[in-house]
C-alpha positions as CSV (number, residue, x, y, z in Angstrom):
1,X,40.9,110.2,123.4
2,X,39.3,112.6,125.4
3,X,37.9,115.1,123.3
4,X,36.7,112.5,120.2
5,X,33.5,112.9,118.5
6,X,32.2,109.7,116.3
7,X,31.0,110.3,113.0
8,X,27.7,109.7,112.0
9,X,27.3,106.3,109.6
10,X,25.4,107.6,107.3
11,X,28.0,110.1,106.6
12,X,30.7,108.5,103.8
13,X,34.3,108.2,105.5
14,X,36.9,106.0,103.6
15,X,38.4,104.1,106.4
16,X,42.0,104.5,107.7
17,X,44.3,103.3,104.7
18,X,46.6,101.7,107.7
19,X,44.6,100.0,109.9
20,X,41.1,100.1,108.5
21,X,39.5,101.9,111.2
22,X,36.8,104.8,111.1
23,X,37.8,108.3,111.5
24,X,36.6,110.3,114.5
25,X,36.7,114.3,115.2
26,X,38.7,115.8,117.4
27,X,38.8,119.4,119.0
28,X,41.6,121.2,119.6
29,X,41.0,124.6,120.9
30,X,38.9,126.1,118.3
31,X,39.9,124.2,115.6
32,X,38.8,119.9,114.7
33,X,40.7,117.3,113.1
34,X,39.6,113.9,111.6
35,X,41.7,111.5,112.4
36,X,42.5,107.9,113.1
37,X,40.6,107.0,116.7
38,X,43.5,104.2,117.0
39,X,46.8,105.7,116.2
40,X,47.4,109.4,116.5
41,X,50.5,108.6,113.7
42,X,48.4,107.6,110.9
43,X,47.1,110.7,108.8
44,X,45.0,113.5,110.7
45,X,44.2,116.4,108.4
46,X,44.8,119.9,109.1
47,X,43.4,121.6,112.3
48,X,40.7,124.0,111.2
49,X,37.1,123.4,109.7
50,X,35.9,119.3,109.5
51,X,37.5,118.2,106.3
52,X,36.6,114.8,105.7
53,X,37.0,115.5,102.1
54,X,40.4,115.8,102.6
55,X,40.4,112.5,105.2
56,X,38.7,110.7,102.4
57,X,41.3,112.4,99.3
58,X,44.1,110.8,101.8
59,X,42.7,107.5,102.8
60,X,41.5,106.6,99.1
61,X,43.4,103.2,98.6
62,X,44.8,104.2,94.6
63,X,45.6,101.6,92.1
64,X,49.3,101.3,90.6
65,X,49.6,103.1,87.3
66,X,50.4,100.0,85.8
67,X,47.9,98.1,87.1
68,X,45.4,96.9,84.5
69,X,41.8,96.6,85.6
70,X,39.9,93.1,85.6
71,X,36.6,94.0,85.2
72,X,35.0,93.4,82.0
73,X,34.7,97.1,80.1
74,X,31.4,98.6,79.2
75,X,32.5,98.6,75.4
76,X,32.4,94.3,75.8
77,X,28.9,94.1,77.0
């Protein structure tokens, strides 16, 4: 990747839900796009303004809706 700027750690990026890896900016013509540094087929969000909210809305690993959590509750402490 030619054009590829690496995010800062301190800034909160959910890594890439397919290979785990950590998102880097790209620029393309005026506009940047997070994406996957490894594979330009996993998710890249829109080009325009850095969105890593979006990246991060993407990349969130979800539970199933059926899936029933195994940590102990606040109401049982």
């Amino acid at each position: 990747m030619k054009n590829s700027i690496h995010i800062q750690g301190n800034i909160f990026c959910e890594p890439c839900k397919d290979c785990g890896s950590r998102p880097v900016i790209e620029q393309r013509k005026s506009a940047f796009i997070v994406r996957c540094p490894k594979d330009s087929t996993h998710y890249q969000t829109k080009p325009g303004l850095i969105d890593i909210e979006d990246w991060n809305l993407k990349n969130r690993v979800h539970t199933s809706l059926g899936a029933k959590s195994v940590a102990p509750s606040k109401e049982a402490s």
